[in-house]
C-alpha positions in Angstrom: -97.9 6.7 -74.3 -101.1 8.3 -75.2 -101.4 10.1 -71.9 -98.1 12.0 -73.2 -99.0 12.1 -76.4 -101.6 14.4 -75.3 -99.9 16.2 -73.0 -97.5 17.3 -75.6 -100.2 17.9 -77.6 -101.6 20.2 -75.3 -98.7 22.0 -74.1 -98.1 22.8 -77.9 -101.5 24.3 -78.7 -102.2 26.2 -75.5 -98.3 27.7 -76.1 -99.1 28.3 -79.4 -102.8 30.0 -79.1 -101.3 32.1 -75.7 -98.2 33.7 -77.8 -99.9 36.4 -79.6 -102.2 37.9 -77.0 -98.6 37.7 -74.5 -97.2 39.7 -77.6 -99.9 42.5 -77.6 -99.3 42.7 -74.0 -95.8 43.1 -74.2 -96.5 45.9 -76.9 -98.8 47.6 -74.5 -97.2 47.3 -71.9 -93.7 48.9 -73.4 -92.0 45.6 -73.2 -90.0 46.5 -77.0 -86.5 47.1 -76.1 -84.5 49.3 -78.8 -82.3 47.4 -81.0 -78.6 46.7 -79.4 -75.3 46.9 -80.8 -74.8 43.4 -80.0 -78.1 42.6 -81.5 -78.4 40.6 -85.0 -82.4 42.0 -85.6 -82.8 45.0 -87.1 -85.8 46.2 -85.5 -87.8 46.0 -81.9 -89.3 42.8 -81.1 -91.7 42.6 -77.8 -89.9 40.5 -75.5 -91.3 38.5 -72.4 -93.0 35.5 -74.6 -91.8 33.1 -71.6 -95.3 34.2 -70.0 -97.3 32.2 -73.1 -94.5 29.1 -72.4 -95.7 29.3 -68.6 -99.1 29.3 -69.2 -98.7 26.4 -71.6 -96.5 24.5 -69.3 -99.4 25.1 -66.2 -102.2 24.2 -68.7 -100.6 20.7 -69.8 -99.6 19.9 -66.3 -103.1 20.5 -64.7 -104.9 18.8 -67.4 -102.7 15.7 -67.0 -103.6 16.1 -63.6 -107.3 14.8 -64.7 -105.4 12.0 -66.7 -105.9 8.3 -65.0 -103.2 6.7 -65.8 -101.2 10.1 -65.2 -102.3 10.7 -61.5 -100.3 8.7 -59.8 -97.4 11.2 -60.8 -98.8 13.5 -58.6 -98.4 12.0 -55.2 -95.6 14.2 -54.4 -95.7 17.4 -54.3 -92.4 18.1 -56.8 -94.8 19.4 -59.3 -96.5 22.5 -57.2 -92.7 23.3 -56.3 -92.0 23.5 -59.8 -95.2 25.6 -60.7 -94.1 27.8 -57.5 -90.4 28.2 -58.6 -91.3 28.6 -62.2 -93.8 31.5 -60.8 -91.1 33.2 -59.4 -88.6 32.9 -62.3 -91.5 34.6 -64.6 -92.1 37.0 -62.3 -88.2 38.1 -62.1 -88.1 37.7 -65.8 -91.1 40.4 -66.4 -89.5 42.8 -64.7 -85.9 42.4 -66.6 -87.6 42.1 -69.7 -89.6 45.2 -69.6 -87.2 48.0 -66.7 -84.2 45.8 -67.0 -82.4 44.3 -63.8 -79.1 44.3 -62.7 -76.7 40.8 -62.4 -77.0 40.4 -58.6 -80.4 40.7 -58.0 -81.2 38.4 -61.1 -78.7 36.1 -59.4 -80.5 36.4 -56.3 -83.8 35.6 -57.9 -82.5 32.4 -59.8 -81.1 30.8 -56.4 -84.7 31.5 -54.5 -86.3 30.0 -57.5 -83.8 27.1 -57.3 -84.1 26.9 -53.3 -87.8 26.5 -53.8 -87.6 23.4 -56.2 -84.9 22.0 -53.7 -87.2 22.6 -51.1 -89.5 20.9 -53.2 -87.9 17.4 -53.3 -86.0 18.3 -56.4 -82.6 17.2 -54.6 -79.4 15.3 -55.8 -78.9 13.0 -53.5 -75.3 11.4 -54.7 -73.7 11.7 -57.7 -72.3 8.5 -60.7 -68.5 8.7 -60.4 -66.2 6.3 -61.8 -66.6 2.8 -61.0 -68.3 4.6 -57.6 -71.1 7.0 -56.7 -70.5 9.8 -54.2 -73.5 10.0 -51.7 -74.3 13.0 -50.7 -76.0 14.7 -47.7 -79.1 16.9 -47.1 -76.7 19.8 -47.1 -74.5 19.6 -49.7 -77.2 17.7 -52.0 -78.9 20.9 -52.0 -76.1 22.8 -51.9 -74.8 21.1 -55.4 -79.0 21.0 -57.1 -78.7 24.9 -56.0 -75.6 25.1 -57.9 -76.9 23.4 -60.9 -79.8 24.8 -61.1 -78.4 28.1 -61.6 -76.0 27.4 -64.0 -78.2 25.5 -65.9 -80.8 28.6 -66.2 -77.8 30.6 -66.9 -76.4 28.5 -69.7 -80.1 28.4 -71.5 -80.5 31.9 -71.4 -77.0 32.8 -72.9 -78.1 30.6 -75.9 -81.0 33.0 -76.1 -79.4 35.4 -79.0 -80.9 34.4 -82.0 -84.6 33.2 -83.3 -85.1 30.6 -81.9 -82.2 29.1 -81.2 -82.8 28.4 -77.0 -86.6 27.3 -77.4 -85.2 24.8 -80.3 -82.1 23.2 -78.2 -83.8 22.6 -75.4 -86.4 20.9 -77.3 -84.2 18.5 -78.6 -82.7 18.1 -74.8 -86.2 17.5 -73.8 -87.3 14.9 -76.7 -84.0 13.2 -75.7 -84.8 12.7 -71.7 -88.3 11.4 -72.8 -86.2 8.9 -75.2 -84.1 8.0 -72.8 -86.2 7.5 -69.8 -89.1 5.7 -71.9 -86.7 2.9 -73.0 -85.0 2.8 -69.4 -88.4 2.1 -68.1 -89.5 -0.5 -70.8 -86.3 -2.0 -70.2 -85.6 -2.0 -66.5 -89.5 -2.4 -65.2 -90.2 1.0 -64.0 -93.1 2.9 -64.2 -93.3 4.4 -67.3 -96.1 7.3 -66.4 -93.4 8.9 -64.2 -92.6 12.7 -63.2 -89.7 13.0 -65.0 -91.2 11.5 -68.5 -94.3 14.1 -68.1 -92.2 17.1 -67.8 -89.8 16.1 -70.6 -92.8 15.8 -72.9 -94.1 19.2 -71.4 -91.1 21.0 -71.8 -91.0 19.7 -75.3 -94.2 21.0 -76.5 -94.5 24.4 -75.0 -91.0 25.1 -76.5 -92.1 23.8 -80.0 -95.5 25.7 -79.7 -93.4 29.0 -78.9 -91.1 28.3 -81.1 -93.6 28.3 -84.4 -93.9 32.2 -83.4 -90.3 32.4 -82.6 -88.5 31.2 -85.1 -86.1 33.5 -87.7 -87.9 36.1 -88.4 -89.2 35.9 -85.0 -92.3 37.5 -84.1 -91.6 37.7 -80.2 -88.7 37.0 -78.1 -88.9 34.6 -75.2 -87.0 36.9 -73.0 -85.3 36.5 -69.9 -88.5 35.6 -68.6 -88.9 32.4 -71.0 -84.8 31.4 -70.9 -84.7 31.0 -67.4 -87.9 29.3 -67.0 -87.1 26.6 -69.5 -83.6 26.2 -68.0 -85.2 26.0 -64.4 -87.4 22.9 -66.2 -84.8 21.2 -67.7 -82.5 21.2 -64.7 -85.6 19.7 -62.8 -85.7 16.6 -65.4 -82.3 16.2 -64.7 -82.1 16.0 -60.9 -85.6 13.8 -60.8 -84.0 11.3 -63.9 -80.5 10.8 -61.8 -82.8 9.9 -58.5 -84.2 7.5 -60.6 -81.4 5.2 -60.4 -80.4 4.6 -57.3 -76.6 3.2 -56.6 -78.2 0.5 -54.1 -78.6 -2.5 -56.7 -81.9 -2.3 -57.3 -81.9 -1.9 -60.6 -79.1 -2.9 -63.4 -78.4 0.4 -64.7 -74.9 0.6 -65.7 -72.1 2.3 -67.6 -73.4 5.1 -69.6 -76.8 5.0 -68.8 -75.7 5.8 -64.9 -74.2 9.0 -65.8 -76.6 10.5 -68.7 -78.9 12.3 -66.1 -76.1 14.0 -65.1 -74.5 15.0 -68.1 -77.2 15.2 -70.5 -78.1 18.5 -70.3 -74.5 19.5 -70.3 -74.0 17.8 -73.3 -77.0 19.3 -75.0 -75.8 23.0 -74.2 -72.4 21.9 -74.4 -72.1 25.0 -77.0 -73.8 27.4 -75.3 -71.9 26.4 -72.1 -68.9 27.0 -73.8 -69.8 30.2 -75.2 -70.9 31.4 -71.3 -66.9 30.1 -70.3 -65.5 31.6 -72.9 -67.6 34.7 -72.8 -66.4 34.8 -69.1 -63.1 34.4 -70.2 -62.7 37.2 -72.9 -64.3 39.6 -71.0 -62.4 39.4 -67.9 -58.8 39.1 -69.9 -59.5 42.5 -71.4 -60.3 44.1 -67.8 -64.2 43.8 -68.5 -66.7 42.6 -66.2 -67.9 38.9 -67.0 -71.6 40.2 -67.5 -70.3 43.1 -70.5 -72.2 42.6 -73.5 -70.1 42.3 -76.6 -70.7 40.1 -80.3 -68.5 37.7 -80.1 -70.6 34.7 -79.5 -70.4 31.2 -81.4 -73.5 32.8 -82.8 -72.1 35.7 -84.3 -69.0 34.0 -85.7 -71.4 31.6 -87.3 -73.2 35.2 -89.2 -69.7 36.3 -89.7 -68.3 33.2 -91.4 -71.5 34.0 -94.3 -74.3 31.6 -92.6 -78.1 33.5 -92.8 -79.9 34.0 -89.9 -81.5 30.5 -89.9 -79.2 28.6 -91.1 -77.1 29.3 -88.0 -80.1 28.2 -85.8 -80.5 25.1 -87.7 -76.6 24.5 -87.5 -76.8 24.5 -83.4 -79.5 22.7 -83.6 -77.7 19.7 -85.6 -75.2 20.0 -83.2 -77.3 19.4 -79.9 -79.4 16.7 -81.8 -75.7 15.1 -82.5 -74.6 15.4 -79.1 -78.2 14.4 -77.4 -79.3 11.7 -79.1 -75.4 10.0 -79.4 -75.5 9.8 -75.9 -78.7 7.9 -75.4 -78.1 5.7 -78.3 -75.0 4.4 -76.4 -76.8 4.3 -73.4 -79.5 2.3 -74.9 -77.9 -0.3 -77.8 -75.2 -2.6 -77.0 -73.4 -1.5 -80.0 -71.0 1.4 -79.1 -68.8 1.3 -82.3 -71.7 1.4 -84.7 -73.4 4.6 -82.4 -70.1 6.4 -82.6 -69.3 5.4 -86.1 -72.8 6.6 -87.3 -71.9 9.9 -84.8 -68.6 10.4 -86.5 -70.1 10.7 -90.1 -73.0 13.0 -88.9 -70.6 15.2 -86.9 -68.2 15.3 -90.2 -71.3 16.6 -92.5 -72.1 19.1 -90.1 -68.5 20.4 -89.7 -68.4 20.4 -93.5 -72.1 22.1 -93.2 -70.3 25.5 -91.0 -67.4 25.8 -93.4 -69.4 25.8 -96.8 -69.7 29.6 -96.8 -66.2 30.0 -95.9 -65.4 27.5 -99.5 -67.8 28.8 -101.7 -66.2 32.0 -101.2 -62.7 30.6 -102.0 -64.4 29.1 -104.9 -65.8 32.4 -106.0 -62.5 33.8 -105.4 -60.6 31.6 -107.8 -63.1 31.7 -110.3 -62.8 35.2 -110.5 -59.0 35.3 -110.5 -59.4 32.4 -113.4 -61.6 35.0 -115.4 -59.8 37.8 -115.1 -56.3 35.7 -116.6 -58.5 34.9 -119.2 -59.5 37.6 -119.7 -56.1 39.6 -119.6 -55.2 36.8 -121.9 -57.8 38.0 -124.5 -56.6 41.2 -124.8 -53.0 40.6 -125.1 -52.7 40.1 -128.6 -54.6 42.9 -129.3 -52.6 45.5 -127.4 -51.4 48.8 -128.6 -47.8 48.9 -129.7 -45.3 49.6 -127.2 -44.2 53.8 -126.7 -40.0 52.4 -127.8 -41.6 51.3 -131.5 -43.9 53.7 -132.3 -40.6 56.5 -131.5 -38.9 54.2 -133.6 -41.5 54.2 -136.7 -42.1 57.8 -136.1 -38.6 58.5 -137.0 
């Protein structure tokens, strides 16, 4: 544990320490994109901060290279894929970030980046179904990690529209593989120092060092080049984690804990997954193409419904910690009604949490209706005799 321990430590502080000079650049370099209609800053922030996250992430993994009790991680060579692909992804990002780049060649760029890590040894090799697992081949294992790779990049950087809202939730999704591998290990005898375990800790702290320069208001924006990188790392825990526990007997991994690899990361961008459907949906019912910009995001209904700028991001974030960390607590304790009990409560705080603005407005509302009775009330004895009596006096 204190091999990780430092890793994240050093993932953080080299993250942290890179940001600013990666925000000059992007200054100098024209990297300051004018403020959008669909944007909810009100003035140009440099973009392409994924570069600091990258150098953060190489820093921490080289250095735990020189670990001993961290070497043994390296025998494959998953790791230099990952460096390779994420090389690629920040290279694709740049050039989005500061000219811009259309849907098909970005498209083209993920599934290269996502070929390499296949190529790599990052495969799915079968997949938990009910009471069954579904082997698959060379061919369509790839084919599938391909698949899921992409989406997975392109689910992380849709959740990328407000301060620090993507570097936070997959944080959380990263603290919540370590979790849940950690006390797989411990509690099926695997090797804890493990390839999955590193990067979850990695990805962890380069998002939390990035994220002390990028939360609301945010300094610099991750970018494209950041979004897809940490979505091409998280989709790479989750492909390792699920070849982790193999269907063969060999271990006694069971229920829950057989299918979290695989839906984990899902259930951590659950929300910004949704909004990417339903984004995809809108658009192409009202004749638009699915990649038109527009501001009607779960993010922006959250501004419009009274929430500030952070509170928003703080809100998503409760909602991937609920999600994440429900998941491996009922893969991990034998007590499934307490878990989703505890769940239940949290999840009815936070729904109470969104529609507060929304009440306190009705509240305000009736107050002010109730003053202005009272009010009316006041003044009714008081009022001026009516026209038909003061005719009548007058005569």
């Amino acid at each position: 544990m204190r091999e990780y321990a430092l890793t994240f430590v050093i993932a953080v502080a080299v993250t942290y320490l890179l940001t600013p000079f990666v925000r000059r650049a992007a200054i100098a370099t024209g990297a300051v994109p004018p403020v959008r209609d669909r944007d909810v800053h009100s003035e140009p922030i440099p973009r392409m901060g994924g570069i600091a996250i990258y150098g953060g992430f190489a820093a921490a993994l080289l250095i735990s290279y020189r670990l001993p009790h961290l070497q043994d991680v390296f025998v494959y060579n998953t790791w230099r894929g990952l460096l390779l692909a994420g090389g690629l992804i920040i290279v694709i990002g740049i050039i989005d970030d500061r000219w811009g780049m259309g849907p098909i060649p970005k498209l083209a760029g993920q599934t290269a980046a996502a070929g390499i890590l296949v190529w790599s040894g990052v495969q799915m090799l079968w997949l938990p179904l009910p009471g069954t697992q579904l082997s698959l081949g060379p061919w369509l294992g790839a084919l599938v990690s391909v698949l899921m790779i992409v989406v997975t990049i392109n689910a992380v950087n849709f959740a990328d529209g407000l301060d620090g809202l993507a570097a936070g939730i997959v944080a959380i999704s990263a603290f919540a593989f370590f979790a849940y591998y950690y006390v797989a290990a411990v509690d099926q005898g695997f090797e804890r120092q493990s390839y999955p375990a590193m990067i979850a800790i990695i990805l962890a702290g380069v998002c939390i060092g990035f994220l002390l320069h990028n939360f609301n208001p945010a300094r610099v924006f991750m970018g494209d080049t950041g979004s897809m990188l940490i979505g091409l790392m998280l989709t790479s825990i989750t492909i390792t984690v699920t070849g982790q526990f193999y269907p063969d007997g060999r271990t006694s991994v069971h229920g829950i804990a057989l299918f979290l690899p695989v839906f984990l990361p899902l259930l951590v961008i659950a929300l910004p997954l949704a909004d990417l459907v339903l984004a995809v949906v809108r658009r192409t019912m009202a004749g638009k193409s699915p990649f038109a910009p527009d501001k009607k995001h779960l993010h922006h209904r959250l501004l419009e419904l009274g929430h500030s700028h952070a509170r928003a991001v703080l809100l998503m974030y409760l909602w991937a910690a609920i999600i994440a960390f429900a998941a491996v607590s009922l893969s991990v304790f034998d007590t499934p009604f307490v878990v989703l009990t505890v769940t239940m409560l949290v999840a009815a705080c936070a729904v109470g949490l969104i529609t507060l603005p929304r009440l306190r407005r009705r509240s305000a509302a009736r107050a002010r209706a109730s003053a202005a009775r009272a009010k009316a009330g006041d003044r009714e004895p008081n009022s001026p005799p009516s026209a038909a009596s003061s005719s009548g006096s007058a005569e």
